[in-house]
Backbone as CSV, one residue per row, in Angstrom:
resi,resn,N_x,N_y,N_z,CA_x,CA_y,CA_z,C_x,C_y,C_z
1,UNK,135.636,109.774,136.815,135.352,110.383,135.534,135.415,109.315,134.446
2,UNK,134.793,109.808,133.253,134.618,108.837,132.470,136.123,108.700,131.640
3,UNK,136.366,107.574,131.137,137.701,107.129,130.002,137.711,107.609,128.826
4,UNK,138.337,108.187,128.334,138.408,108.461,127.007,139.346,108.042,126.519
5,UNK,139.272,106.721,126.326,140.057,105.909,125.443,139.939,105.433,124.030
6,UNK,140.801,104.699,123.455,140.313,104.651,122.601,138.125,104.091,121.738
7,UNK,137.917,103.921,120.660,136.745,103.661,120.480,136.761,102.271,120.171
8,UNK,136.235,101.040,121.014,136.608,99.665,120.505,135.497,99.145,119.942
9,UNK,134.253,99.957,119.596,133.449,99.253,118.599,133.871,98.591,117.297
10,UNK,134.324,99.842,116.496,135.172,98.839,115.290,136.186,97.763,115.262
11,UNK,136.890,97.478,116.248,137.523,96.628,116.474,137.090,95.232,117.327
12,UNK,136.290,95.228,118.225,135.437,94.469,118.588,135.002,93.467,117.686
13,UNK,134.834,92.219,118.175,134.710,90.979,117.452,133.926,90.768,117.683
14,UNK,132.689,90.438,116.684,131.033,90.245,116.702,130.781,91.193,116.579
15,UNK,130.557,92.351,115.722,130.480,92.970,114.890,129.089,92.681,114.201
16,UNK,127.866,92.310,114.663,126.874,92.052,113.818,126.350,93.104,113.397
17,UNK,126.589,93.774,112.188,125.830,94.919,111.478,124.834,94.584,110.772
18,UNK,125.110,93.539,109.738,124.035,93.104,108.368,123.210,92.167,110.223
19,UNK,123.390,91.543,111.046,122.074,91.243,111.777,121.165,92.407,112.099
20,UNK,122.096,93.352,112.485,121.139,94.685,112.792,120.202,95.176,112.105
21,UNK,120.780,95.067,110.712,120.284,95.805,109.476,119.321,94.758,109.166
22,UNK,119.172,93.668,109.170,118.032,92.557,108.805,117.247,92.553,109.696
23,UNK,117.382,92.868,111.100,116.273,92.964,112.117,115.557,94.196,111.682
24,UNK,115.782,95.436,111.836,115.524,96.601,111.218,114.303,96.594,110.053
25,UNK,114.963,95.980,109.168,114.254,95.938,107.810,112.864,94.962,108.288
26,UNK,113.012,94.140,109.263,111.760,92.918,108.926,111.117,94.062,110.341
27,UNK,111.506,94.903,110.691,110.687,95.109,111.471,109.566,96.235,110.690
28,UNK,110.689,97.411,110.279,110.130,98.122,109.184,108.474,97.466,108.364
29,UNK,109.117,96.662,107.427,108.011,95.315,106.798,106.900,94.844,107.826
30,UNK,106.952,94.364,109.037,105.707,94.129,110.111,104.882,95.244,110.112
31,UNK,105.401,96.495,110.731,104.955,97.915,110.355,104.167,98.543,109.037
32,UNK,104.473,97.970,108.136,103.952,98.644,107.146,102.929,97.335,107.093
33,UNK,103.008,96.126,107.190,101.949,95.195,106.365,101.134,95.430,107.654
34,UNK,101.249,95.547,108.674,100.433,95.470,110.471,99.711,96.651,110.078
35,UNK,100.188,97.735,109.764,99.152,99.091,109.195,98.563,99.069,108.370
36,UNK,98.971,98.356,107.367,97.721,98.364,106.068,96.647,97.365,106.383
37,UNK,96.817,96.370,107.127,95.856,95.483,107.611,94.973,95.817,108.663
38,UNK,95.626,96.682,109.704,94.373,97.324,110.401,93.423,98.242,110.120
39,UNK,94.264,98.804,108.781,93.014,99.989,107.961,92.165,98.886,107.115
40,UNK,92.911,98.188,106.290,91.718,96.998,106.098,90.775,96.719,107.166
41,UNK,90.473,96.631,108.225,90.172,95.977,108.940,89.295,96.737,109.200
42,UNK,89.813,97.715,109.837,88.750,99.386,110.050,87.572,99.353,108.775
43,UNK,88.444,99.442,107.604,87.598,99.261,106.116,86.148,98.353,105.636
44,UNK,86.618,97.440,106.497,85.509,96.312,106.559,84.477,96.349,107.251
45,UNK,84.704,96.992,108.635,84.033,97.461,109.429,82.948,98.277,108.854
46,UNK,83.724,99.239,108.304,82.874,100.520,107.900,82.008,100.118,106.823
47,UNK,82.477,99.205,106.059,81.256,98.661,104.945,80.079,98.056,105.639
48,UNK,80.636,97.253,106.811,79.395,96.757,107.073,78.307,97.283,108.206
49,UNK,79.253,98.464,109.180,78.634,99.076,109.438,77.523,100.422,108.821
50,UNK,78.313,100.933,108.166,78.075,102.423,107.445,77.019,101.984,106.402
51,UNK,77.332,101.125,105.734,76.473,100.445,104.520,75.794,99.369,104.710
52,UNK,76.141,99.054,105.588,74.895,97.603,105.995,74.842,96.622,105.246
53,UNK,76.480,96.047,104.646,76.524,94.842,103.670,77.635,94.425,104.529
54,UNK,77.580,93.476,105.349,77.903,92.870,106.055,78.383,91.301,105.361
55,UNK,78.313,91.186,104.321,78.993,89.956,103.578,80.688,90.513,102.972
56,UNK,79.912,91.891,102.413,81.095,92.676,101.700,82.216,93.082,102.029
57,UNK,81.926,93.556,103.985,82.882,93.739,104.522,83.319,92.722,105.155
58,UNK,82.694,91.723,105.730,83.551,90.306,106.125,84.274,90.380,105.233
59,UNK,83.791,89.752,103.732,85.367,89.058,102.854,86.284,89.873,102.724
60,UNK,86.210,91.261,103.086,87.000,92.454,102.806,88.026,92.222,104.368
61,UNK,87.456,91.732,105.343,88.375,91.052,106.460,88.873,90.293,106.560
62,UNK,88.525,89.488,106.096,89.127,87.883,105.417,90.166,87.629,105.094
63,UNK,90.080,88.318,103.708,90.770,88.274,102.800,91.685,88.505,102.672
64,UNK,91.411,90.186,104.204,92.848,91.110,103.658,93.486,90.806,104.899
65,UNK,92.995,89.585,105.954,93.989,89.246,106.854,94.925,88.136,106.111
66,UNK,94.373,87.068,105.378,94.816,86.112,104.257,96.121,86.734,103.553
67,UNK,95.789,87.993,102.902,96.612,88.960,102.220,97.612,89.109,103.603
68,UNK,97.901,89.815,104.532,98.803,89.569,105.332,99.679,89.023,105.824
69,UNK,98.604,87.874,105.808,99.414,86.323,106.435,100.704,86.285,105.218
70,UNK,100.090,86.030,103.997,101.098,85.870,103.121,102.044,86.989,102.552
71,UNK,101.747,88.306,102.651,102.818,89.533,103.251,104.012,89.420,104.133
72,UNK,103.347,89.062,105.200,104.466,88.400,106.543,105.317,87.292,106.227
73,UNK,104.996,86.165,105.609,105.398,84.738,105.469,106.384,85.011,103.829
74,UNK,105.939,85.534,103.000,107.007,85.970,102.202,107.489,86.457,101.952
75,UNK,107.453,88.472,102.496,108.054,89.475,102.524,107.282,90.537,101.471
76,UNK,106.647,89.984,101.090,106.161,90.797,99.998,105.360,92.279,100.255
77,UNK,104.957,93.206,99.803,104.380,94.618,100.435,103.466,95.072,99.842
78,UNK,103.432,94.716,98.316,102.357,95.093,97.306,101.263,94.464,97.879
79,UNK,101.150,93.189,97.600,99.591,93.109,98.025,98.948,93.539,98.740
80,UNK,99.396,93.545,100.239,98.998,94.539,101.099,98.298,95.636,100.753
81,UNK,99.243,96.244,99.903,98.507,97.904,99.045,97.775,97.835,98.197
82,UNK,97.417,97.024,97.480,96.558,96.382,96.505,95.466,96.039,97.536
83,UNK,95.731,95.438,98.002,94.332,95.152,99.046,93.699,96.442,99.472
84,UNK,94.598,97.501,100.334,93.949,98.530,100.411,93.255,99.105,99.816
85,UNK,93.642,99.223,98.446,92.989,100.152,97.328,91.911,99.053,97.439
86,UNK,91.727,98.062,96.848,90.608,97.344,96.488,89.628,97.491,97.430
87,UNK,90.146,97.542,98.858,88.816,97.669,100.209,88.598,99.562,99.869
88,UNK,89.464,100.504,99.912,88.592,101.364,99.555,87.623,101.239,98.232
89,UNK,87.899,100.960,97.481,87.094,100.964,96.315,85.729,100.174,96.312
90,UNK,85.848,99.268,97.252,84.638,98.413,98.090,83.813,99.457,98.556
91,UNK,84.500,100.121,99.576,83.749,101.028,100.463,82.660,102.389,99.294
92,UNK,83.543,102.539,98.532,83.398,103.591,97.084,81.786,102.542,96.954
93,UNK,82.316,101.823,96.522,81.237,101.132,95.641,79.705,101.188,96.963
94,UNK,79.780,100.076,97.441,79.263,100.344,98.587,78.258,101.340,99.475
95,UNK,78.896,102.454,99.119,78.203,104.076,99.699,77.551,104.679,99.049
């Protein structure tokens, strides 16, 4: 049968919480910038498929992988979303 002894997590040495909590968070952050970049991506597509401007939606792929790169590399989240809006508003324009 199992022990029911005391609980030695809190007492346990190495205790990494704030590592937990920082893995967590940057994973969170991959997630959100990895999703807004594949709808970019989708986005670009669709301009150049749907609309047949195939310059418009390249730089709209480009750009908003560029936008990523530097999402990932500095933490940042806005641009990402800024990008989004701007590729829909492409697509707006576009159609």
């Amino acid at each position: 049968m199992a022990d029911h002894g005391t609980v030695e997590y809190a007492t346990a040495t190495g205790n990494d919480l704030p590592a937990h909590e920082n893995m967590y968070e940057s994973f969170v952050h991959l997630a959100f910038v990895g999703t807004l970049a594949v709808i970019n991506i989708l986005l670009g597509l669709a301009i150049g498929a749907v609309t047949d401007h195939w310059l418009v939606g390249g730089a709209v792929i480009v750009v908003s992988l560029l936008v990523a790169a530097r999402g990932l590399a500095t933490g940042a989240r806005a641009s990402i979303a800024v990008m989004t809006l701007l590729s829909l508003l492409a697509l707006a324009v576009t159609a």
